[in-house]
mmCIF entry with sequence, helices, sheets and N, C-alpha, C, O atoms, coordinates in Angstrom:
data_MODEL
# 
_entry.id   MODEL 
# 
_entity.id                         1 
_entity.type                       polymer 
_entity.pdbx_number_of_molecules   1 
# 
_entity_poly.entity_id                      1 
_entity_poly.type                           'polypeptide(L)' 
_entity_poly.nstd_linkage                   no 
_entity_poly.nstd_monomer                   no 
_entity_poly.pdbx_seq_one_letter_code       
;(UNK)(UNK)(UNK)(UNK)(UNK)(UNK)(UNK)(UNK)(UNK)(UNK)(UNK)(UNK)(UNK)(UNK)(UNK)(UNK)
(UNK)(UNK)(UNK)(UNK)(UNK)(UNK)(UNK)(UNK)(UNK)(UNK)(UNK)(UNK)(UNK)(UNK)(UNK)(UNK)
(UNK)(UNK)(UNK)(UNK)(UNK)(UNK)(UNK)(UNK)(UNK)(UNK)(UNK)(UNK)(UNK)(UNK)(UNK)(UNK)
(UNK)
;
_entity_poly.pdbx_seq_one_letter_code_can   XXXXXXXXXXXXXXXXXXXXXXXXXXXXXXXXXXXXXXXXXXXXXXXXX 
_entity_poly.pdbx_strand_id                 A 
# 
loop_
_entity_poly_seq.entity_id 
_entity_poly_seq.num 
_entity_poly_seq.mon_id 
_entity_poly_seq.hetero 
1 1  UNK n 
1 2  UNK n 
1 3  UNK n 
1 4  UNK n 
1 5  UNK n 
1 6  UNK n 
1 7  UNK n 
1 8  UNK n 
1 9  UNK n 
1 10 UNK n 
1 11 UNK n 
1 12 UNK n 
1 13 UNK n 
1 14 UNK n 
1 15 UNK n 
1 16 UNK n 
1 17 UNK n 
1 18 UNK n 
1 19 UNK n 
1 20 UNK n 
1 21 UNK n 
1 22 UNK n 
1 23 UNK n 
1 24 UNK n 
1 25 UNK n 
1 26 UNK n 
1 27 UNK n 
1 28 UNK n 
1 29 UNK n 
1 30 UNK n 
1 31 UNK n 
1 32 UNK n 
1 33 UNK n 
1 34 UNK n 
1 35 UNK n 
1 36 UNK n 
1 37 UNK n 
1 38 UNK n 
1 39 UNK n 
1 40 UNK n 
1 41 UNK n 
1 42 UNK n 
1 43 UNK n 
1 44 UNK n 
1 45 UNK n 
1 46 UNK n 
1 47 UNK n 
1 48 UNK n 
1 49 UNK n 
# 
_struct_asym.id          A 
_struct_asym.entity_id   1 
# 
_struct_conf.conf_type_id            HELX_P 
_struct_conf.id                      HELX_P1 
_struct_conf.pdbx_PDB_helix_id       AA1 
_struct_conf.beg_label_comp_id       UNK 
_struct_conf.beg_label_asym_id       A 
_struct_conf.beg_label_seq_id        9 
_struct_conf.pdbx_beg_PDB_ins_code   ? 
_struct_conf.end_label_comp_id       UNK 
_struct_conf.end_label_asym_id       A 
_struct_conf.end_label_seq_id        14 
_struct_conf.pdbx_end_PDB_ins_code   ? 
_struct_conf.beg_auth_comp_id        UNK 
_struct_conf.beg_auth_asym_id        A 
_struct_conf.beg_auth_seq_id         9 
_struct_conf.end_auth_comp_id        UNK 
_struct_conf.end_auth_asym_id        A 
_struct_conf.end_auth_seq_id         14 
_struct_conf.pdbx_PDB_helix_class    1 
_struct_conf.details                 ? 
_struct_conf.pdbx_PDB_helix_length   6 
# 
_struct_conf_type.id          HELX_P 
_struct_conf_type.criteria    ? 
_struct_conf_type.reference   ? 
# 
_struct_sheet.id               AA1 
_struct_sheet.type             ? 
_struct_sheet.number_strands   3 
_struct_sheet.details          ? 
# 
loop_
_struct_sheet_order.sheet_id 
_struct_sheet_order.range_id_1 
_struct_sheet_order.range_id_2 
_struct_sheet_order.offset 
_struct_sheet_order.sense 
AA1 1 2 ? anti-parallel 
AA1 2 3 ? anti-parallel 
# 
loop_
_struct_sheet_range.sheet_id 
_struct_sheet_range.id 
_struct_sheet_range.beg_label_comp_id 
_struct_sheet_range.beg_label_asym_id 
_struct_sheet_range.beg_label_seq_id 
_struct_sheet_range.pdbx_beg_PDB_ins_code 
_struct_sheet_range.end_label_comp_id 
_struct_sheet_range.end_label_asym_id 
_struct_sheet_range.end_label_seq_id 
_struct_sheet_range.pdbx_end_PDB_ins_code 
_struct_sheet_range.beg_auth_comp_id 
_struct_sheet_range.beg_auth_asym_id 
_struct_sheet_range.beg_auth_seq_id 
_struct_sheet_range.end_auth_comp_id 
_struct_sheet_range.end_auth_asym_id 
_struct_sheet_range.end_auth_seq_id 
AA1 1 UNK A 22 ? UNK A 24 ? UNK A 22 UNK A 24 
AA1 2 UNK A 30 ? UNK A 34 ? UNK A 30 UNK A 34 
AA1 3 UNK A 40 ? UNK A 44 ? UNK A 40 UNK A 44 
# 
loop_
_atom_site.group_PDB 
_atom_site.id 
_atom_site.type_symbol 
_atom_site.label_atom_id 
_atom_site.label_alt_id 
_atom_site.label_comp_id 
_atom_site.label_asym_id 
_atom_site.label_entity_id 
_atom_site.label_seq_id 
_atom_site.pdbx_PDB_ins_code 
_atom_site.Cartn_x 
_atom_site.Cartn_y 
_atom_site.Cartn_z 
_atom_site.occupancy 
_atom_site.B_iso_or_equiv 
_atom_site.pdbx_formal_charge 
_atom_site.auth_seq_id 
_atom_site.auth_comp_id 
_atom_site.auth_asym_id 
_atom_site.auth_atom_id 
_atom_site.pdbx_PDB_model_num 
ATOM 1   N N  . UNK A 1 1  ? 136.861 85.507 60.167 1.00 0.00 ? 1  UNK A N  1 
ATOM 2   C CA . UNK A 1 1  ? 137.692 85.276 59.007 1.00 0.00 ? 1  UNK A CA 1 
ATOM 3   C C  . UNK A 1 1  ? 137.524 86.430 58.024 1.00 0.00 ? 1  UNK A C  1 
ATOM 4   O O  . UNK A 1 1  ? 136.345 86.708 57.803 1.00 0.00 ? 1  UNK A O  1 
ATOM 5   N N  . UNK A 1 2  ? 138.475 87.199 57.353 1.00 0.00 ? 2  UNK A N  1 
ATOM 6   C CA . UNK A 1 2  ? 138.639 87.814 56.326 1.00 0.00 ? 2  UNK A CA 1 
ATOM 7   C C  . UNK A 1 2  ? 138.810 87.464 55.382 1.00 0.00 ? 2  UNK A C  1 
ATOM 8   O O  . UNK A 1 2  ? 139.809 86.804 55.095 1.00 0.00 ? 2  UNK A O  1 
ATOM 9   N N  . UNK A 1 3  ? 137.438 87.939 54.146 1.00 0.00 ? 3  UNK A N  1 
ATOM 10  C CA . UNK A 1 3  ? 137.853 87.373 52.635 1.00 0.00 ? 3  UNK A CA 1 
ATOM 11  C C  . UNK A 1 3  ? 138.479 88.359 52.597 1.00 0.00 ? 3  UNK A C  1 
ATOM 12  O O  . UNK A 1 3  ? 138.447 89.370 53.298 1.00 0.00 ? 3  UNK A O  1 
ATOM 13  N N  . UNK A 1 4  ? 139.455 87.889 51.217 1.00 0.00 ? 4  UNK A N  1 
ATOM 14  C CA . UNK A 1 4  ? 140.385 88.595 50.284 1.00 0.00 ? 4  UNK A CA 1 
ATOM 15  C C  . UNK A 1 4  ? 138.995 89.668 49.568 1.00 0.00 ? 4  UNK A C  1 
ATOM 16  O O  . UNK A 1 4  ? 137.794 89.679 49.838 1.00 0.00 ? 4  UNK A O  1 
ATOM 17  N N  . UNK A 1 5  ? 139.678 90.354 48.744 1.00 0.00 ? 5  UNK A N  1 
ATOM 18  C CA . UNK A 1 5  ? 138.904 90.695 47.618 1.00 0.00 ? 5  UNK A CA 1 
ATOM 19  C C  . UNK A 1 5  ? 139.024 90.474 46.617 1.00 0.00 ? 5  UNK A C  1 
ATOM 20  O O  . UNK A 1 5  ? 140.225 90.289 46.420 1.00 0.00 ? 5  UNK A O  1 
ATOM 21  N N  . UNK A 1 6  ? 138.230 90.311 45.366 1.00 0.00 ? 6  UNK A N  1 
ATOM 22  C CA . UNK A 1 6  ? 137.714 90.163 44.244 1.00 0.00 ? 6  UNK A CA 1 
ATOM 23  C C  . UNK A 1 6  ? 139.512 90.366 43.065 1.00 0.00 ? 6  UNK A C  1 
ATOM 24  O O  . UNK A 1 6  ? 140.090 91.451 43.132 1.00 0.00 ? 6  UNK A O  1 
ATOM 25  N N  . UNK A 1 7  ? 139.970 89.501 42.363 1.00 0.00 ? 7  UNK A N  1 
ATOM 26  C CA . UNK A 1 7  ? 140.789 89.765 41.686 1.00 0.00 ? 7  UNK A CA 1 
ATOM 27  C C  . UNK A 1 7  ? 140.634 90.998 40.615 1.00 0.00 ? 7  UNK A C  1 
ATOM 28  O O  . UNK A 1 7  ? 139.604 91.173 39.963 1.00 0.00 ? 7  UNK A O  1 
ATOM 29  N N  . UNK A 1 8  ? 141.657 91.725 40.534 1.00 0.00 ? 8  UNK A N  1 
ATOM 30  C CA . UNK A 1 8  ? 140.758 92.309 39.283 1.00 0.00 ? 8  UNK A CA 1 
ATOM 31  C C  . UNK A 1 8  ? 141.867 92.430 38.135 1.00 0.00 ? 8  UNK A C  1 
ATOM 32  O O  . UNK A 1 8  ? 143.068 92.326 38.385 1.00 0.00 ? 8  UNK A O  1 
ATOM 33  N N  . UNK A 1 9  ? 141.268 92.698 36.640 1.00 0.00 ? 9  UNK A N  1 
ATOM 34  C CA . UNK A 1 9  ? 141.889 92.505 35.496 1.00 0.00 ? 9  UNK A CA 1 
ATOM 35  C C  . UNK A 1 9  ? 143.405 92.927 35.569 1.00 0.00 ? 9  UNK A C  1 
ATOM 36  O O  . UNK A 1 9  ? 144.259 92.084 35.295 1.00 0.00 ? 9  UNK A O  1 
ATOM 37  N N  . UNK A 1 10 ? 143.778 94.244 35.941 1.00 0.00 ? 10 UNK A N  1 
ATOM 38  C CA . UNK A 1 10 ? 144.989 94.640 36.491 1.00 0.00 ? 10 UNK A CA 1 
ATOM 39  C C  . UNK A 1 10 ? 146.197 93.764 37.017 1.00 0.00 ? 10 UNK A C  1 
ATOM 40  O O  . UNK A 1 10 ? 147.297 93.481 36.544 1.00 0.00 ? 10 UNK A O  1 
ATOM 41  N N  . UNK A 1 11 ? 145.428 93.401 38.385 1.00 0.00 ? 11 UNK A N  1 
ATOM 42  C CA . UNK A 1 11 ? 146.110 92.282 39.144 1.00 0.00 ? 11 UNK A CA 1 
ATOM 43  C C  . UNK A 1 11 ? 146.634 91.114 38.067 1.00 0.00 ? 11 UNK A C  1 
ATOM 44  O O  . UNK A 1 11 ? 147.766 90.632 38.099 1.00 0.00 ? 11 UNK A O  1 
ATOM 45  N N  . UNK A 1 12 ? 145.682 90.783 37.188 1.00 0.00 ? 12 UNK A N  1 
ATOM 46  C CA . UNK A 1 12 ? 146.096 89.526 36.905 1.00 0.00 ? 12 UNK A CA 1 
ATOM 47  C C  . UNK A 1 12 ? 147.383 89.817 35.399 1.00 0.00 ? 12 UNK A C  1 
ATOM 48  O O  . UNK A 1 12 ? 148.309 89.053 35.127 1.00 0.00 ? 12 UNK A O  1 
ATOM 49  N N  . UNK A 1 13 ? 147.131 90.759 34.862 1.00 0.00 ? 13 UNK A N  1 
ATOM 50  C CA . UNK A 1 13 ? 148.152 91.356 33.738 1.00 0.00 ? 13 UNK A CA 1 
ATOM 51  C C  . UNK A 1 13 ? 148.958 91.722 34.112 1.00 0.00 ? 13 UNK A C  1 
ATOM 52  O O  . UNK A 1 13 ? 149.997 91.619 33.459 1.00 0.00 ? 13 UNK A O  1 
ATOM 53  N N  . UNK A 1 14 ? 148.962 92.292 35.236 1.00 0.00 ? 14 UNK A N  1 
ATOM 54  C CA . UNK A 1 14 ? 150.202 92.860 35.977 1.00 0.00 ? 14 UNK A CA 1 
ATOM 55  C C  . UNK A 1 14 ? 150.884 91.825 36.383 1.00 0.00 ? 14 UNK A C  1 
ATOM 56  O O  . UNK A 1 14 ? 152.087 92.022 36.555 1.00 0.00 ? 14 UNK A O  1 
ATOM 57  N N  . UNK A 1 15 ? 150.452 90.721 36.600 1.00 0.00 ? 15 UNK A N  1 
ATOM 58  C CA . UNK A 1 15 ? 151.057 89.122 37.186 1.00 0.00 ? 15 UNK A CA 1 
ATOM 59  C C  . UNK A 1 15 ? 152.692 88.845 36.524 1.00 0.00 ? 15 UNK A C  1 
ATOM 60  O O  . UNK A 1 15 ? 152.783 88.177 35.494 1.00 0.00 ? 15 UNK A O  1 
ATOM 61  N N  . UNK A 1 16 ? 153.749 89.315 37.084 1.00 0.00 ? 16 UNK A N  1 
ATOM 62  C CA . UNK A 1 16 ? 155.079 88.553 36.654 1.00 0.00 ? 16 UNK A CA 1 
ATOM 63  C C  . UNK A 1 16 ? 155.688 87.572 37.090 1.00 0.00 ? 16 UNK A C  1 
ATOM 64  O O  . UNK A 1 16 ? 155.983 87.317 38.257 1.00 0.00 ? 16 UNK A O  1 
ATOM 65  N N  . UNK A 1 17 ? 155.958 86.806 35.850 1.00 0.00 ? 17 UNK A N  1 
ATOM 66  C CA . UNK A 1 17 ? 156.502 85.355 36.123 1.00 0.00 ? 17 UNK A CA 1 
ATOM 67  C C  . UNK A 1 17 ? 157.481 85.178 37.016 1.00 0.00 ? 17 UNK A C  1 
ATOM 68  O O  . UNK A 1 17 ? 158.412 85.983 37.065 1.00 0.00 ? 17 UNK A O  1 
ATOM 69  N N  . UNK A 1 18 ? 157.440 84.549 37.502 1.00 0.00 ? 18 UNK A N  1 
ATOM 70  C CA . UNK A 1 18 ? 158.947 83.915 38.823 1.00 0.00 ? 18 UNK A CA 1 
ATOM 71  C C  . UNK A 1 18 ? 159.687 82.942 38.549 1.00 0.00 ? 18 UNK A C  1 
ATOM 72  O O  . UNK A 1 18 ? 159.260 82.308 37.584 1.00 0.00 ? 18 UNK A O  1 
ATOM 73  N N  . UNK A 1 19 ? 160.816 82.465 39.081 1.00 0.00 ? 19 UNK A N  1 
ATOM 74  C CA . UNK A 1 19 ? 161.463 81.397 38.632 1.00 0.00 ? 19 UNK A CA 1 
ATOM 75  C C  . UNK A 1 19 ? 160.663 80.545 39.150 1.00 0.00 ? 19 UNK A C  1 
ATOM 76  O O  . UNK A 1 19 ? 160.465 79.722 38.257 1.00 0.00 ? 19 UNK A O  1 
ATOM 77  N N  . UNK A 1 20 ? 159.879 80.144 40.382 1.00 0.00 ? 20 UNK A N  1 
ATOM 78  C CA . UNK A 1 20 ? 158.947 78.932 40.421 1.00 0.00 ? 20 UNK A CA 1 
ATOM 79  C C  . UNK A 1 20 ? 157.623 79.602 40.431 1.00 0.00 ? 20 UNK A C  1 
ATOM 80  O O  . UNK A 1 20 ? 157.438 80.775 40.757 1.00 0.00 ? 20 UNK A O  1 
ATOM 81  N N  . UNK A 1 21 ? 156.505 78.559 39.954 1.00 0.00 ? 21 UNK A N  1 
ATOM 82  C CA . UNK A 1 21 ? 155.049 79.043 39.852 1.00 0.00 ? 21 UNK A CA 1 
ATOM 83  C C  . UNK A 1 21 ? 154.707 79.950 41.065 1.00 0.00 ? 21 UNK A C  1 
ATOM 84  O O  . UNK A 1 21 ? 155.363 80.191 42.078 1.00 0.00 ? 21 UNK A O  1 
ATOM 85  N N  . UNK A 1 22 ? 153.333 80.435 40.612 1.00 0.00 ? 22 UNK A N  1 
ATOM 86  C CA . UNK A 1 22 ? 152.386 80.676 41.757 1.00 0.00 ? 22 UNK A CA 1 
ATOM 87  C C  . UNK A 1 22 ? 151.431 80.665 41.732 1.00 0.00 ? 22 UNK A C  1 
ATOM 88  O O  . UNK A 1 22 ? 150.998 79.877 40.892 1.00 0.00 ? 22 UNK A O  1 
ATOM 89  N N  . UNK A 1 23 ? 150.315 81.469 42.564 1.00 0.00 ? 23 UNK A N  1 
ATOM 90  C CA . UNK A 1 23 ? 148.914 81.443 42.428 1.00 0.00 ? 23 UNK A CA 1 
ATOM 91  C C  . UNK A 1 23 ? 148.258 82.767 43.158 1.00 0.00 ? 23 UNK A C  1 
ATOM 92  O O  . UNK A 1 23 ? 148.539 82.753 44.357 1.00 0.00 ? 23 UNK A O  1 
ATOM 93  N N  . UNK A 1 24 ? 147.458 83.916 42.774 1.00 0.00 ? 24 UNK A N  1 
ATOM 94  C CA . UNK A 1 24 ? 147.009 84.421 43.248 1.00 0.00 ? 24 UNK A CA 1 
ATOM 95  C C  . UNK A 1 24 ? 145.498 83.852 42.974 1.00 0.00 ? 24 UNK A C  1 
ATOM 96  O O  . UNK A 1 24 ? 145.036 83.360 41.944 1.00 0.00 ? 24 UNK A O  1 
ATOM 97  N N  . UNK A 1 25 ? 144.788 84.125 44.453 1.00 0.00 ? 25 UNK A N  1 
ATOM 98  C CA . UNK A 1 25 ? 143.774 83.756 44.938 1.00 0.00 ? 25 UNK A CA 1 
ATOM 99  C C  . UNK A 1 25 ? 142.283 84.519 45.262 1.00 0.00 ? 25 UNK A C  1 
ATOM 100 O O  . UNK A 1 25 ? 142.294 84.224 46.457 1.00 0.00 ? 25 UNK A O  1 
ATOM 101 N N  . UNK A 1 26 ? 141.317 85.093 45.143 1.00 0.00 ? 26 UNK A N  1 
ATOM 102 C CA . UNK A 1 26 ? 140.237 85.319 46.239 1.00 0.00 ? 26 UNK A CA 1 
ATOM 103 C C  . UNK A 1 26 ? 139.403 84.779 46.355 1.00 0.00 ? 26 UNK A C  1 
ATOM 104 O O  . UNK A 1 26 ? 139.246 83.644 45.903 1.00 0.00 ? 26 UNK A O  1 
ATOM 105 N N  . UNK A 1 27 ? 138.266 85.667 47.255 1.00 0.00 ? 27 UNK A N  1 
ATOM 106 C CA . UNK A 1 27 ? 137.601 84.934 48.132 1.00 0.00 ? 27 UNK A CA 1 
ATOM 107 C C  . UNK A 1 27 ? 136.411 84.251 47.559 1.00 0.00 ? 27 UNK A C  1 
ATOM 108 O O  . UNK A 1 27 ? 135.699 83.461 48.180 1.00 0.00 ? 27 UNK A O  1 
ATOM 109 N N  . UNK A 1 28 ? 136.219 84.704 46.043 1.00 0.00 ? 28 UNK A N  1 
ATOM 110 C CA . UNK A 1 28 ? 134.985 83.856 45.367 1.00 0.00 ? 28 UNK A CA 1 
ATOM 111 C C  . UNK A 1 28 ? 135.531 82.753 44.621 1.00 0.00 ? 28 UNK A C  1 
ATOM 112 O O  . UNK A 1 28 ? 135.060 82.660 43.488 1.00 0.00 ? 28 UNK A O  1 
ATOM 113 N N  . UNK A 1 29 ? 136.632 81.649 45.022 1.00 0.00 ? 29 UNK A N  1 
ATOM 114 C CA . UNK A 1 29 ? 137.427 81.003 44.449 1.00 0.00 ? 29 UNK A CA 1 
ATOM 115 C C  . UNK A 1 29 ? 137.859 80.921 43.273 1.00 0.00 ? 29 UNK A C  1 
ATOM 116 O O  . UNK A 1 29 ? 137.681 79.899 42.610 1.00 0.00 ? 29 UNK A O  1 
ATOM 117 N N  . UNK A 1 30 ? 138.462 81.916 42.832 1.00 0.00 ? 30 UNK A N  1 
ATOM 118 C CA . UNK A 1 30 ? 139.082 82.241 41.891 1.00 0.00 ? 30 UNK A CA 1 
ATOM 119 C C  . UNK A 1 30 ? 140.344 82.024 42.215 1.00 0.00 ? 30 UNK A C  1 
ATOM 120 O O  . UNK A 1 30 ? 140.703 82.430 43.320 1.00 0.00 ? 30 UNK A O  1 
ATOM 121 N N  . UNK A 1 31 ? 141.253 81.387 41.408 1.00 0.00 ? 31 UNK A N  1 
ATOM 122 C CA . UNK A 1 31 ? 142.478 81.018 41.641 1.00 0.00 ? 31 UNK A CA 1 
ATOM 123 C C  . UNK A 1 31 ? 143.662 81.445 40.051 1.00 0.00 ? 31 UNK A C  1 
ATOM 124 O O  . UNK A 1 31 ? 143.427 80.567 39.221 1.00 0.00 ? 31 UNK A O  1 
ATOM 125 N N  . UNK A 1 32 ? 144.309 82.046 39.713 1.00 0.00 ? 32 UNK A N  1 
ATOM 126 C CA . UNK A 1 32 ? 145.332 82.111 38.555 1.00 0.00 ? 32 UNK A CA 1 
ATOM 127 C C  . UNK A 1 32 ? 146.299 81.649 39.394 1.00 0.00 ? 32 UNK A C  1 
ATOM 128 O O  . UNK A 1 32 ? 146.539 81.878 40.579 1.00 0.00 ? 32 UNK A O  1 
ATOM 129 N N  . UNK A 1 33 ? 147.114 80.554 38.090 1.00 0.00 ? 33 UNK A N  1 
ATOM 130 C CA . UNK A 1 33 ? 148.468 80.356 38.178 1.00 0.00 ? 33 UNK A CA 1 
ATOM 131 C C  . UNK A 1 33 ? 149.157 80.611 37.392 1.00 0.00 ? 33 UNK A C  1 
ATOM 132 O O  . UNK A 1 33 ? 148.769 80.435 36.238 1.00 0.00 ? 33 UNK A O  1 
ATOM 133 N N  . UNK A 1 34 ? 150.357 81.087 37.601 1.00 0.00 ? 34 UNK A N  1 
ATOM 134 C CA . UNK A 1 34 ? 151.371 82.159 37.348 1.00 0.00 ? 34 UNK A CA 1 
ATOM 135 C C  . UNK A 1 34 ? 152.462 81.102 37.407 1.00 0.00 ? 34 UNK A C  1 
ATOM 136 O O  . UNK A 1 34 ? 152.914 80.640 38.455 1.00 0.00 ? 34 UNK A O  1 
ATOM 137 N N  . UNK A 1 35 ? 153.064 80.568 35.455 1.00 0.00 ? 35 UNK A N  1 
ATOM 138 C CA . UNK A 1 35 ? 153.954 79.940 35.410 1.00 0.00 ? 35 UNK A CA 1 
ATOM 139 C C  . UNK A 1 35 ? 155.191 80.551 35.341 1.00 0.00 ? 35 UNK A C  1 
ATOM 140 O O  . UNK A 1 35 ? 155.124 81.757 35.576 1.00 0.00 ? 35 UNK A O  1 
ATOM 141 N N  . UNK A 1 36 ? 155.973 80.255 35.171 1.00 0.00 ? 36 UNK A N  1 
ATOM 142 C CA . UNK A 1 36 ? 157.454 80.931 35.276 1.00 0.00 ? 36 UNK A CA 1 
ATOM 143 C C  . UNK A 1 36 ? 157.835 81.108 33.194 1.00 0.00 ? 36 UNK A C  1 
ATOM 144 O O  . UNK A 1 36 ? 158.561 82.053 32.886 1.00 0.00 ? 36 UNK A O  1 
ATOM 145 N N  . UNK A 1 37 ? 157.432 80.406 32.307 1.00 0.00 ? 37 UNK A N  1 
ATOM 146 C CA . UNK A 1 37 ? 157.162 80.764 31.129 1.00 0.00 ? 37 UNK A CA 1 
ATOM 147 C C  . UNK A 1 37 ? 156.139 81.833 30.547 1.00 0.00 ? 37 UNK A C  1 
ATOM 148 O O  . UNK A 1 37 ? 155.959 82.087 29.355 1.00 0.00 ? 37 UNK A O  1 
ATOM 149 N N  . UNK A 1 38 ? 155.567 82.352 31.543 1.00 0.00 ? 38 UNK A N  1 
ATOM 150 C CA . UNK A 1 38 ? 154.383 83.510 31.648 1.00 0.00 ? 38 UNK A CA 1 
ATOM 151 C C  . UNK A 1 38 ? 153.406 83.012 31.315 1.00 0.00 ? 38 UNK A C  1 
ATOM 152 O O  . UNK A 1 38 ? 152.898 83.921 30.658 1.00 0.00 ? 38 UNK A O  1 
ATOM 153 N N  . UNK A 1 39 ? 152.381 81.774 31.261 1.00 0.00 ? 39 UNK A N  1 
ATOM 154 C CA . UNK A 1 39 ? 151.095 81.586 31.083 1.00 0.00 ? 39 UNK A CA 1 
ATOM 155 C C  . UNK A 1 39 ? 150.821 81.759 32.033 1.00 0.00 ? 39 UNK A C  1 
ATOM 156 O O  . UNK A 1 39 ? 151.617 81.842 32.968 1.00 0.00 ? 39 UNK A O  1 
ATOM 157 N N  . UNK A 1 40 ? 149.252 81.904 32.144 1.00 0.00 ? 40 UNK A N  1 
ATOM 158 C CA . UNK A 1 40 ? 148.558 82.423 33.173 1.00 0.00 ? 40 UNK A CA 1 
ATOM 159 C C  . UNK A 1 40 ? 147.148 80.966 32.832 1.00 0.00 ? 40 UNK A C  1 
ATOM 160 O O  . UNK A 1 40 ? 146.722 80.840 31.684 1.00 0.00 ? 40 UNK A O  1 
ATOM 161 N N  . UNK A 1 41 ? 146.827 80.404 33.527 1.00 0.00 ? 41 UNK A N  1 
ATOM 162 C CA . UNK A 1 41 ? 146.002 79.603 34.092 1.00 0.00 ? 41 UNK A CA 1 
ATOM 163 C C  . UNK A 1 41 ? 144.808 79.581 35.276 1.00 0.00 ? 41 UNK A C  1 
ATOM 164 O O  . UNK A 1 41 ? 145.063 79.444 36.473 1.00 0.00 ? 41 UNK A O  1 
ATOM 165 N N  . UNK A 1 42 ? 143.440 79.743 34.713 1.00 0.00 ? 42 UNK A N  1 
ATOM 166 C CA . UNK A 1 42 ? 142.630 80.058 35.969 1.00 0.00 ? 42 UNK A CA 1 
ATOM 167 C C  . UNK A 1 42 ? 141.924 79.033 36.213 1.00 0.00 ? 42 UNK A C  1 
ATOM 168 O O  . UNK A 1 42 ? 141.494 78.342 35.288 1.00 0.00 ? 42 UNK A O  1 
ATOM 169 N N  . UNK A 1 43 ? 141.726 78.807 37.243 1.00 0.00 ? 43 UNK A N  1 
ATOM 170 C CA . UNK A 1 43 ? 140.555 77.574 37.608 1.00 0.00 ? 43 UNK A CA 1 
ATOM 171 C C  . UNK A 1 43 ? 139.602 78.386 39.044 1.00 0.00 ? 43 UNK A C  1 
ATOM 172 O O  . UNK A 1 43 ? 139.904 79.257 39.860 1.00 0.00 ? 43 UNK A O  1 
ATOM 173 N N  . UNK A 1 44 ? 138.148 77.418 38.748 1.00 0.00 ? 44 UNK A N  1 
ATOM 174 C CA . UNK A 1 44 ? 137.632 77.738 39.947 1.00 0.00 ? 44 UNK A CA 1 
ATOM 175 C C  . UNK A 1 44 ? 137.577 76.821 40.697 1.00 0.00 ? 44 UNK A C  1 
ATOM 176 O O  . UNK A 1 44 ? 137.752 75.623 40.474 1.00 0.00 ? 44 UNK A O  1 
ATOM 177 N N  . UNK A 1 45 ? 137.323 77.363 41.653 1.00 0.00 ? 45 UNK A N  1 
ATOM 178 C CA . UNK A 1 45 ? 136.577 76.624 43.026 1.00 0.00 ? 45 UNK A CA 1 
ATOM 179 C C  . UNK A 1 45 ? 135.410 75.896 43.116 1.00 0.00 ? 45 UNK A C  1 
ATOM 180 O O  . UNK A 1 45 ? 135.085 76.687 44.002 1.00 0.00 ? 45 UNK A O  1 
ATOM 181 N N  . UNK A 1 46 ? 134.401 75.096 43.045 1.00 0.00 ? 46 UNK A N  1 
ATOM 182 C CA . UNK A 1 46 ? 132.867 75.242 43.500 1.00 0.00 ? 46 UNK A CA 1 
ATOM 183 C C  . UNK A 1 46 ? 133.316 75.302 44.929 1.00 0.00 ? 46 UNK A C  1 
ATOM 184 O O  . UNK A 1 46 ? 134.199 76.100 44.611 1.00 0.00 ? 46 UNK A O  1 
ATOM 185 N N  . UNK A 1 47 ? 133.443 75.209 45.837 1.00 0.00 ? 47 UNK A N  1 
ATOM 186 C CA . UNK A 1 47 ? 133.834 75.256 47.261 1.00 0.00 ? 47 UNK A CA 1 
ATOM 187 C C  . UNK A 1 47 ? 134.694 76.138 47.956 1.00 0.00 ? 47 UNK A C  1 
ATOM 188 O O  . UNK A 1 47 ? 135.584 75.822 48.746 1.00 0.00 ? 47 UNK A O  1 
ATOM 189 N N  . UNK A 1 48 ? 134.264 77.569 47.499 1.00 0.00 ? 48 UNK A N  1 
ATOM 190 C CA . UNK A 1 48 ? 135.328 78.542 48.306 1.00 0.00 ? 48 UNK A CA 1 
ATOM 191 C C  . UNK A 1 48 ? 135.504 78.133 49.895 1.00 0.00 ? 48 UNK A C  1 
ATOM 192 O O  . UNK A 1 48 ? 134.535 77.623 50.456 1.00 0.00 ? 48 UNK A O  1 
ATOM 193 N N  . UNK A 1 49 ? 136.551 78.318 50.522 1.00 0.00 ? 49 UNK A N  1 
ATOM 194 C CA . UNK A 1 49 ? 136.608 78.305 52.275 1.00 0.00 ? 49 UNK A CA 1 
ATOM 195 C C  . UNK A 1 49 ? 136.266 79.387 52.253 1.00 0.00 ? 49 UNK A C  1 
ATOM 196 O O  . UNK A 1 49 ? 136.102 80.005 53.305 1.00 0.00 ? 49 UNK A O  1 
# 
């Protein structure tokens, strides 16, 4: 299995809104969601896969 790598500050500012949400992800469960009003929302994991 291949982790992703590490999000980094860039990635996540650079993040543009879509007409439906999203989520970029890596491998230390880090998760942002990416609303379509442009907030940005992070949650973790305790349980990365």
């Amino acid at each position: 299995m291949i982790k992703e790598p590490r999000l980094t500050d860039e990635q996540i500012i650079e993040a543009i809104p879509k007409k439906k949400g999203y989520s970029l992800g890596d491998a230390n469960g880090l998760s942002i969601l990416i609303k379509p009003n442009g907030s940005k929302l992070c949650k973790r994991s305790t349980n990365p896969i």
